[in-house]
N, C-alpha and C positions, 0 to 999 in steps of 0.2 A: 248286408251286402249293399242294402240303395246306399244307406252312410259312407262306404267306400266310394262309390261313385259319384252321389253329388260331393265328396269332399274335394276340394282343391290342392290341400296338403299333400291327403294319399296320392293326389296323381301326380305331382310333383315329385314326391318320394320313391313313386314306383319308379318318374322317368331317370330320376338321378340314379338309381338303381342300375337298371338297366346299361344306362349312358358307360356307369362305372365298369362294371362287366363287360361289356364290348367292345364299348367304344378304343379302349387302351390294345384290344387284341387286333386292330383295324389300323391304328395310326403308328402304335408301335412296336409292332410286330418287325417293320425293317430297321427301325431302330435298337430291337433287341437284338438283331442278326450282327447290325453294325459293329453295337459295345461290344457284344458279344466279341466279333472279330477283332475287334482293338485290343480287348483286355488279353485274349491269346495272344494277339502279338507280342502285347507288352512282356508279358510273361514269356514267353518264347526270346526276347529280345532279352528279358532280364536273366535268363541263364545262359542265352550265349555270351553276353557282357561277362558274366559272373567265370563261365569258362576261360575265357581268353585273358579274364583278369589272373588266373591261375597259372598261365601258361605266361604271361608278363612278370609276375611272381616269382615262378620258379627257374626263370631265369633270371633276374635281377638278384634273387638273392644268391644263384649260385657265381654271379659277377660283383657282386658288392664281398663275398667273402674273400675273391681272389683280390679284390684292391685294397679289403684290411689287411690281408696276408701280405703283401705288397709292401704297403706302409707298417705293419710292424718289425719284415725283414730290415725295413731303410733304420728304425730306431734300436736295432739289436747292437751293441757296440761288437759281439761277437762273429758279427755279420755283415762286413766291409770287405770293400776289393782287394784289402790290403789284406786280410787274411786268407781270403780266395784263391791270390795268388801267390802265396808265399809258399806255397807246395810243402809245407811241412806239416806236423799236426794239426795246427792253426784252421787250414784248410779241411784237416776233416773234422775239425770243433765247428766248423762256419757251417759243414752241410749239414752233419745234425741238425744244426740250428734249423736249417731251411727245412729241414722234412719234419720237425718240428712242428712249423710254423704250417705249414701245407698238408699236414698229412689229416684235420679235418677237412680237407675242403673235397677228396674223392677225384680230383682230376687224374687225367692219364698220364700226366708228366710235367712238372714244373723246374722252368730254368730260371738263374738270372745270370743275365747275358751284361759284362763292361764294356763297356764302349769304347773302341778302338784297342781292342784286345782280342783275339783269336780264339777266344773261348767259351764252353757253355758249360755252366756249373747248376747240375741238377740235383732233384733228391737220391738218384741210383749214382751220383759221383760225376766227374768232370769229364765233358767232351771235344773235341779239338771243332774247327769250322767242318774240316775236312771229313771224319769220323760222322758229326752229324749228319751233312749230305747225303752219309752212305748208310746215315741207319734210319734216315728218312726221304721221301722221295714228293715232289711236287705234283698236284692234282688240281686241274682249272690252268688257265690264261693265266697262267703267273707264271716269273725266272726268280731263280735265287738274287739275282742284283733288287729284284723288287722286295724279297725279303728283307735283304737285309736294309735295305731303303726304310722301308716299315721301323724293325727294328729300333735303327740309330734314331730315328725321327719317333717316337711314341706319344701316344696319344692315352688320357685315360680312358680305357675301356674299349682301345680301337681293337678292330678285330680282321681279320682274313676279310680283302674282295667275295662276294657275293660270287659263289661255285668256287675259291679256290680254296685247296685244303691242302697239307700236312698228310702223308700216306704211309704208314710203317712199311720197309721195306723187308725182302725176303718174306717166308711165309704170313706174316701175319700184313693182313693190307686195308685194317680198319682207317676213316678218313677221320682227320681230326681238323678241328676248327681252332684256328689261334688267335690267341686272347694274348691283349698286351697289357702295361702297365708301366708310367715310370717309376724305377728302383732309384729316389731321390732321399735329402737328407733336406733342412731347412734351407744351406746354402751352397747345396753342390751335386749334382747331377751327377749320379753313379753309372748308371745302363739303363737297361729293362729285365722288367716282371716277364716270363714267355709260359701260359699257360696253355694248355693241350688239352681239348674238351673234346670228346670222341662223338661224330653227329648223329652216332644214332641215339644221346639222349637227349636230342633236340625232337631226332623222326619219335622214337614213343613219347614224347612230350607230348606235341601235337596230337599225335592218334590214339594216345591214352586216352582222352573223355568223353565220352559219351554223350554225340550228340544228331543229330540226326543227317543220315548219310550225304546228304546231295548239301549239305551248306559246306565251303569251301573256306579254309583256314589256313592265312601266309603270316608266313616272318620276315619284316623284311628291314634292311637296314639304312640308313638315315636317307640315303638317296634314293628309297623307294626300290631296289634289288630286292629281287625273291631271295631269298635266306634259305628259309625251308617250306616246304608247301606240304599241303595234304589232301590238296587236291589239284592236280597241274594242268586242268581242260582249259582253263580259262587264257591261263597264259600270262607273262606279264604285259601286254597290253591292256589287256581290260583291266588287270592291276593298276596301270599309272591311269586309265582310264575315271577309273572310281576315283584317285587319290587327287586328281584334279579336281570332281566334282567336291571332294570334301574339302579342297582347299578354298571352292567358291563359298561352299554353303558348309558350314561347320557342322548344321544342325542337320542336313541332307537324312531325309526318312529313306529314301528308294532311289535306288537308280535302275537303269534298264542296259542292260548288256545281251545282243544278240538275241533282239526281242523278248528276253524274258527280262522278269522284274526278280530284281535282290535288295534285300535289307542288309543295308550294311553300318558293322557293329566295328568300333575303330578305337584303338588306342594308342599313346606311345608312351615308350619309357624315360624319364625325366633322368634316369641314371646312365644309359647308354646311349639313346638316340635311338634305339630300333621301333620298329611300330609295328602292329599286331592288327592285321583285318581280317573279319569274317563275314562274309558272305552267305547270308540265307533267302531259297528262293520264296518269293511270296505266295508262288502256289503252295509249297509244304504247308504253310499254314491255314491256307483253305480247306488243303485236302482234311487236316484235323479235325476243322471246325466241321466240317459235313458229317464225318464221321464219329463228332462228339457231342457238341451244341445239339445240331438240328434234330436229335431226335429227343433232347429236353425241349426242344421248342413245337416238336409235333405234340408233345402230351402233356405240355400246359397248353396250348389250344384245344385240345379234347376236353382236359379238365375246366377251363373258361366256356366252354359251349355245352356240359354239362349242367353247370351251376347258373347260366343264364337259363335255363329252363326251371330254375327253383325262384327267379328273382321275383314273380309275382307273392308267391307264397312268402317270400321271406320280407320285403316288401309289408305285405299285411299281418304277416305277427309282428313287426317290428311299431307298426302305425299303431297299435292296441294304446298301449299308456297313451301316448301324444292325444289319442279319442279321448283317453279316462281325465289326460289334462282337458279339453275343450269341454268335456261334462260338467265339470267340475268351474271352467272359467262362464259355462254357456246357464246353469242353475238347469232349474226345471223350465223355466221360461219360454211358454210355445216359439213366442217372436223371436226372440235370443236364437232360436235352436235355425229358425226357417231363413233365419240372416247370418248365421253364421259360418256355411258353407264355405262363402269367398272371403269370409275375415276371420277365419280361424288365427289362421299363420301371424295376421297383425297382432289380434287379439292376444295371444302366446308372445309374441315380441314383445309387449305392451307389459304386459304379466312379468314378465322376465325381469325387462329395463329398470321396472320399478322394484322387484326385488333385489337387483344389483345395486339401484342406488340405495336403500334403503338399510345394506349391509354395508354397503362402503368403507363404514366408520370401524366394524367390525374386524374386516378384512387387514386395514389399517395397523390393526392393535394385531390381529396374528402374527401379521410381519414383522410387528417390529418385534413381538415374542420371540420366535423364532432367531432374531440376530441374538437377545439378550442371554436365550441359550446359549447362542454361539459363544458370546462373550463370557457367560459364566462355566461353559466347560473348559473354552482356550485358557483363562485364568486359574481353574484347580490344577490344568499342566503344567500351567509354569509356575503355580506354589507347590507341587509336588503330591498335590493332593487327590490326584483323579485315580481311580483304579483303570488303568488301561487294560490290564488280564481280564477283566468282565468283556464277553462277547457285545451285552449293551451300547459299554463306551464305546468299541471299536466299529458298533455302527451307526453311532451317533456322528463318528469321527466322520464320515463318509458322506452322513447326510448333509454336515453343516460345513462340506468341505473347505476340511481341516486338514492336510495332507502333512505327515509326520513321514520322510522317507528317510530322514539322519545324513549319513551314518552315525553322524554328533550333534549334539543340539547345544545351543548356547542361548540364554538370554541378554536383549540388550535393550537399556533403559534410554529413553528419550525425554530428557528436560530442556523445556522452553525458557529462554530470558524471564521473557513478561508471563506475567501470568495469565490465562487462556478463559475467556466464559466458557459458559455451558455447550452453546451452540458454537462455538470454534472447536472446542475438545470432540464431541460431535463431528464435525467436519474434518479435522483429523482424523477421525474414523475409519471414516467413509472412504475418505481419498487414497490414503495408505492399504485399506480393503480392496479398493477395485484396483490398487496398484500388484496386488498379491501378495503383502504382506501380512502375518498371522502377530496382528495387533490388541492389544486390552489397556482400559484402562489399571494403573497401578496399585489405584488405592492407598498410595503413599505420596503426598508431598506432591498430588495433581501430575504426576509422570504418568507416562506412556511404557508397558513393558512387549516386547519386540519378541518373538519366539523365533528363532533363524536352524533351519537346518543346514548343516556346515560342516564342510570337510576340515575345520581346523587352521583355514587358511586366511591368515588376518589380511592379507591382502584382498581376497574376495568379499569379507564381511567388508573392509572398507568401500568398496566399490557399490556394494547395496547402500551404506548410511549414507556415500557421495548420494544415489539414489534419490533418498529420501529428501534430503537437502534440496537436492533440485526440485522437486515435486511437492515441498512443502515453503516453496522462494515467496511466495504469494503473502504468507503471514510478516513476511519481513522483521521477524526477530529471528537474534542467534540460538544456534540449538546445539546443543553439546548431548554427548554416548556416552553413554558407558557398558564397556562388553563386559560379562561375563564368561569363565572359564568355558570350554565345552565340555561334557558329557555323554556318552554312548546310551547313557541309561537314563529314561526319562522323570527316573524318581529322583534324580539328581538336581532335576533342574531350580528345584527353591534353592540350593547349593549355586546357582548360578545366577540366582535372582538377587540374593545378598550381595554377591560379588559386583553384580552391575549397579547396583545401587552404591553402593562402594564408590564404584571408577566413578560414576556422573557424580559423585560430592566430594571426591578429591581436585582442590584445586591446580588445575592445567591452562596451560597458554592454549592446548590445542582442540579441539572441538572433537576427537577421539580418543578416549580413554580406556585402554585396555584392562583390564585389572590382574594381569599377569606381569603390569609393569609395575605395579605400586609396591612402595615401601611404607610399611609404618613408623617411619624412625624422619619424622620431618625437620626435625631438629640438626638432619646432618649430624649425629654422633656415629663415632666409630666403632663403640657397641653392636654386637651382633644384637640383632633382634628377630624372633619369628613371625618375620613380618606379615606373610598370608592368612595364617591363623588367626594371628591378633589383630588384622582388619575384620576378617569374618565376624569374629566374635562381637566386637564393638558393632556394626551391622545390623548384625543377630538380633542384640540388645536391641536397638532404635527400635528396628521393625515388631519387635513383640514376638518373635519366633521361637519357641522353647526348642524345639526338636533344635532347628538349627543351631541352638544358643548352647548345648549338649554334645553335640559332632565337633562345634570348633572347640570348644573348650578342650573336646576329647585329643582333636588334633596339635592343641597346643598343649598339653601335657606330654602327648611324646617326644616335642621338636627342642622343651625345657629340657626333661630327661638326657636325650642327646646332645644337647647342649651344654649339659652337666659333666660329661666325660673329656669335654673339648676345651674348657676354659676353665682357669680359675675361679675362686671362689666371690672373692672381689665382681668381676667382671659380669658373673651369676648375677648377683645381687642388684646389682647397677640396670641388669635386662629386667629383673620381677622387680624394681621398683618403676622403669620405664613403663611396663607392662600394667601397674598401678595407677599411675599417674595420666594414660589417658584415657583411664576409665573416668578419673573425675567431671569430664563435659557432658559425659550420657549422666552420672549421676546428676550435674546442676541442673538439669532437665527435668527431674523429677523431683525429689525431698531432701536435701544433700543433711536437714539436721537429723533425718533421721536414719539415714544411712553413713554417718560420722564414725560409729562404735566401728559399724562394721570393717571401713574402709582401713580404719587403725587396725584391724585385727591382724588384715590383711600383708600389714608388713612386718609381723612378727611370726615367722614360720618357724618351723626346723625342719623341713626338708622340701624336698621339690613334691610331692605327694602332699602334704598337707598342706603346702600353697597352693595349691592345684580344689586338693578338696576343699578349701576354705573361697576360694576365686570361683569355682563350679556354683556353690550356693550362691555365694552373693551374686552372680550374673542373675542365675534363675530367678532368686526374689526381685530383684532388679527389673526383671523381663516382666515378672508377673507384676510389677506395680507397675508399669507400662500398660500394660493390658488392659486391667481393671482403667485405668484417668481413657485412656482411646474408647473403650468398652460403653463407659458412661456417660463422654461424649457424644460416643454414634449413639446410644439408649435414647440421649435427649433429641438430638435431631429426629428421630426418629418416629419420636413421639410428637413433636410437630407433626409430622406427615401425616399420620395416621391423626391427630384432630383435624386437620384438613382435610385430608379423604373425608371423614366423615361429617364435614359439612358441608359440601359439595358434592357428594357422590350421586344423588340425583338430576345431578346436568349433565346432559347427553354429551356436552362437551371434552368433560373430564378425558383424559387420557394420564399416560404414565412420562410420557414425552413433556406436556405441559406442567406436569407437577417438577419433572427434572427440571426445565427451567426456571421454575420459579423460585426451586433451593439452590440454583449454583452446580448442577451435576449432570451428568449424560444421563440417557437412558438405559444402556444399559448399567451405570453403577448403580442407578436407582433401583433396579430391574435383580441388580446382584444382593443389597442390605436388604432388600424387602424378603428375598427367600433365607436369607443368613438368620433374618429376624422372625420370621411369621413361618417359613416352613413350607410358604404357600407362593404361588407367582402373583403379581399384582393383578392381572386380569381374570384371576381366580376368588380373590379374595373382592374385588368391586363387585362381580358378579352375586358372589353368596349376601355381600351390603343389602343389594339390591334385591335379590330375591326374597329375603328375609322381611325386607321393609314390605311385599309388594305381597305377601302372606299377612302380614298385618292388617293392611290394608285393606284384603279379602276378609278376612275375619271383623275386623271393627267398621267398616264402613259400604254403603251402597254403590258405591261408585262403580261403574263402568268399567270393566277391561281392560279396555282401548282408552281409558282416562288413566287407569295405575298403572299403568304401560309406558305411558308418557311424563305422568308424576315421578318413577322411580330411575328415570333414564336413559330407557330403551327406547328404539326409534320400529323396531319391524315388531309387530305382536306373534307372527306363528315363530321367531325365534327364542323371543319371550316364556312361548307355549311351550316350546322343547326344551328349555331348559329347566324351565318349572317343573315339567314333569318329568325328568330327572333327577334333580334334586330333592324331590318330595313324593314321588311315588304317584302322584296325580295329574290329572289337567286343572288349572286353574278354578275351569265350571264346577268339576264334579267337588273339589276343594271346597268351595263357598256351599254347594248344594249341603254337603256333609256336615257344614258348620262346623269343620275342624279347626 
């Protein structure tokens, strides 16, 4: 316990401790009250919005229905004044039509009214001026001259003044609301649309939802008129009252009407002009919060004043190691121990500083591990090679985010004019990385391959390589695409990687190349040819891809086939020797004297099946001599690298970064042929170099630790120690003691 006491750390630790626990229950305790109260409001404000937007809703759509109905009565040829009034059949084919056209829409009565004609021609049959009058009766500060004023003059979506309504006369005296509409053609004004909306599904609109009692909710119409209310204390003055403040201040949180405070929640409809406010008082929301909040805010202040009575204890289990560190930096040394009370904290800084610098280099190499992964799993998706059904991959996917959200995936290849060093390819990387796109090197021909999740829409895919262009203006060479087909399915996408390799080596004027636009028939002949197929194939071949070299082949046998029932024979022949003939530039690529027999075989069939089966082989072999001349290429580079690893691998300096630049490659393709080739990651296999030499060097000679520490190319000796004794089962010491 004195070592608690004289320590400076511990009482540092106690006081942050303490500080942490309290302090936060002391300063923002009124700030938990506040948020507290905001984030109610918020919510509170975001379902009354959300109400009132239901209630804007469901009346817009049930006024946008009546002005389709409207405008398809104007285009029904069946459905003109001239049939209206021709009082013959004519007219009752026209009202069909109209209850037709009206009878989704649920209204209580739909006319169309001609203009300057004595008539009202509804879905129940045609009524005189006169008749109507009598079977409907005026309600509000309106006359019939303002009716029909209205009426002759229409407006889209105008509606009855504010309180006057439409009344069924005799028994029934529900108040209906009228909705107009003009009943026009492109170049001739027919009448009006006369719709009849009954208000009481305005009143249970309104009082349909659920919201809490005392907030007050109007309808009102362009000029600020109550429409409909659901709550009527207020009145329309404090109505135009609010609507003035909202015309100062758009953004208005509160206003205060009749000493109280209201939140007011406001919108209008873009389709009729009406506007929707609601009124909530600000005490409701008080009152909640007291009733809800404050009693989580009473019992996490119980649980805080609790746990500050454990902070000493927790405090001094927690100081334990940090002591076993100071033991451990202090030795046995009486002086060391009696000085290091007030220079612990430095002394552990110290300790620290100099282990971080001294992994530095280390730190360096995980990271860039970790992108190379990145690079080497993005790259097996887009050759098709990654098992994504293993839960593994799918959480690799996440760590090294990789985000695959589809619903199509396309690949699209990125070639440079000039050709690009190590460190530019590199930089391409990087910049297109932090720009968000899911980038790899190609492995083919120093291209860039591009993974795009995409709806399918070449318009969008071009607005991302616009993108890129912009963002890659700095290199100041041209850059030409090429897309790839999409795919739903991710095992397709080497199917889309052929293809974009395709589009970016078909010559184009334009710097976008789709590969759903290419033809294989450059020669301009009027020969059908199956053109997508027999790009793929030829692709296929280049790239060394068997599987793919297999699927186009497959798909060019059936597109021959169907070809075969469509055209004469002639014409056949003309396509498969087409189809021969540009295989010849892949063949001068490789051995053409020894692929000559073959190629003659090839145009001696008898049927589309044995040209098929005789063209299937010869690609394969084809693909496989491909393979083998790339295969013993990369072998020989390869092998350079690895004699230079191994006579450099004892300088601290080495990295995988510096070996890429010094063959011409990034890191991570380096990072990709060393696991394709060895099986192992590069900073795996330096390691085991090293470790192996630094076993030797314990066995055959005297030297120092911390001299073959240094000898082999490590810079920190306890990292050294852990790794040795992991790979060997021992510590270093006991190692040499054993004379193993």
């Amino acid at each position: 316990m004195r070592l608690f006491k004289r320590s400076s750390m511990f009482k540092s630790y106690l006081a942050y401790n303490l500080v942490l626990v309290l302090l936060p229950v002391i300063i923002f305790a009124p700030l938990f009250f506040t948020n507290a109260h905001a984030q109610l409001q918020s919510e509170i404000l975001t379902i009354r919005r959300f109400t009132l937007e239901q209630v804007r809703k469901n009346i817009d759509d049930r006024f946008s229905g009546f002005g389709s109905m409207a405008l398809y009565a104007s285009l029904d040829p069946d459905l003109t004044p001239y049939q209206l009034k021709s009082g013959d059949y004519s007219t009752i084919t026209a009202l069909r039509h109209l209850r037709l056209h009206s009878s989704p829409l649920n209204f209580e009565e739909i006319f169309l009214y001609i203009h300057r004609h004595d008539m009202f021609y509804g879905t129940t049959g045609s009524l005189s001026t006169e008749f109507f009058e009598q079977l409907y009766t005026l309600r509000g500060g309106w006359s019939w001259a303002d009716f029909y004023q209205m009426i002759n003059q229409p407006h889209s979506y105008a509606t009855s003044p504010a309180g006057c309504y439409l009344s069924g006369a005799g028994v029934r005296t529900d108040s209906f609301l009228v909705l107009l509409y003009p009943w026009t053609n492109s170049s001739l004004a027919y009448g009006t649309a006369i719709g009849l909306i009954n208000v009481s599904f305005f009143e249970s609109l309104i009082s349909g939802f659920h919201t809490d009692r005392d907030s007050a909710l109007y309808v009102l119409d362009q000029q600020g008129q109550i429409l409909f209310a659901r709550e009527q204390e207020l009145g329309q003055g404090a109505v135009d009252h609010v609507l003035t403040q909202l015309a100062q201040t758009p953004d208005l949180e509160s206003v205060k009407i009749n000493r109280t405070t209201y939140l007011p929640v406001y919108l209008s409809s873009q389709l009729t002009g009406w506007q929707y406010l609601m009124l909530v008082p600000g005490s409701s929301i008080t009152g909640i919060l007291i009733s809800e909040k404050m009693l989580l805010l009473f019992g996490l202040l119980i649980i805080v004043f609790c746990f500050a009575g454990l902070g000493i204890a927790i405090a001094m289990r927690y100081y334990r190691p940090i002591r076993k560190l100071g033991d451990i930096l202090w030795g046995s040394d009486p002086a060391r121990r009696t000085d290091a009370p007030g220079k612990e904290m430095q002394l552990i800084q110290d300790q620290i500083s100099e282990i971080v610098h001294n992994n530095q280099s280390l730190r360096s190499e995980l990271d860039e591990n970790k992108e190379h992964v990145r690079q080497s799993l993005l790259y097996q998706i887009i050759c098709g090679t990654a098992d994504l059904d293993d839960a593994t991959d799918r959480g690799k996917l996440d760590q090294l985010g990789i985000s695959l959200i589809g619903p199509y995936y396309c690949v699209v290849i990125l070639r440079f004019a000039n050709k690009l060093q190590a460190k530019q390819r590199s930089l391409v990387l990087q910049i297109l990385q932090q720009s968000g796109f899911l980038i790899v090197e190609a492995l083919y021909k120093d291209y860039f391959a591009i993974l795009m999740n995409t709806p399918l829409d070449q318009q969008l895919i071009r607005q991302d390589l616009a993108l890129i262009t912009q963002t890659l203006a700095d290199f100041k060479t041209d850059l030409a695409f090429g897309v790839g087909l999409g795919y739903s399915d991710l095992a397709d996408l080497r199917q889309s990687f052929i293809e974009a390799v395709a589009a970016v080596e078909c010559p184009a004027d334009k710097p976008v190349t789709f590969f759903d636009a290419l033809t294989a028939d450059p020669a301009g002949s009027k020969i059908l040819l199956p053109s997508k197929a027999q790009i793929r194939l030829l692709e296929a071949i280049r790239q060394g891809n068997i599987q793919a070299v297999q699927s186009a082949a497959d798909d060019l046998a059936g597109l021959l086939n169907t070809l075969h029932t469509q055209v004469d024979q002639i014409r056949l022949h003309f396509t498969i020797s087409g189809i021969v003939q540009q295989l010849l530039p892949v063949v001068g690529d490789t051995a053409p004297e020894t692929m000559a027999e073959a190629v003659n075989q090839l145009i001696y069939y008898t049927g589309i099946d044995d040209f098929m089966t005789k063209l299937t082989h010869f690609c394969l072999q084809l693909t496989a001599d491909i393979n083998r001349t790339r295969q013993r290429n990369q072998n020989q580079l390869f092998d350079q690298i690895l004699a230079y690893i191994d006579a450099h691998y004892t300088e601290q300096e080495l990295s995988l970064t510096g070996i890429a630049d010094l063959y011409d490659m990034t890191g991570s393709t380096l990072s990709r042929l060393f696991s394709e080739s060895t099986g192992m990651r590069f900073i795996d296999y330096l390691s085991d170099k090293r470790l192996h030499k630094a076993r030797e060097l314990l066995r055959q000679t005297d030297l120092g630790i911390r001299e073959i520490v240094a000898l082999v190319g490590y810079i920190d000796v306890s990292s050294f120690t852990r790794k040795f004794t992991s790979e060997f089962g021992q510590s270093p010491g006991r190692f040499r003691k054993q004379g193993s």
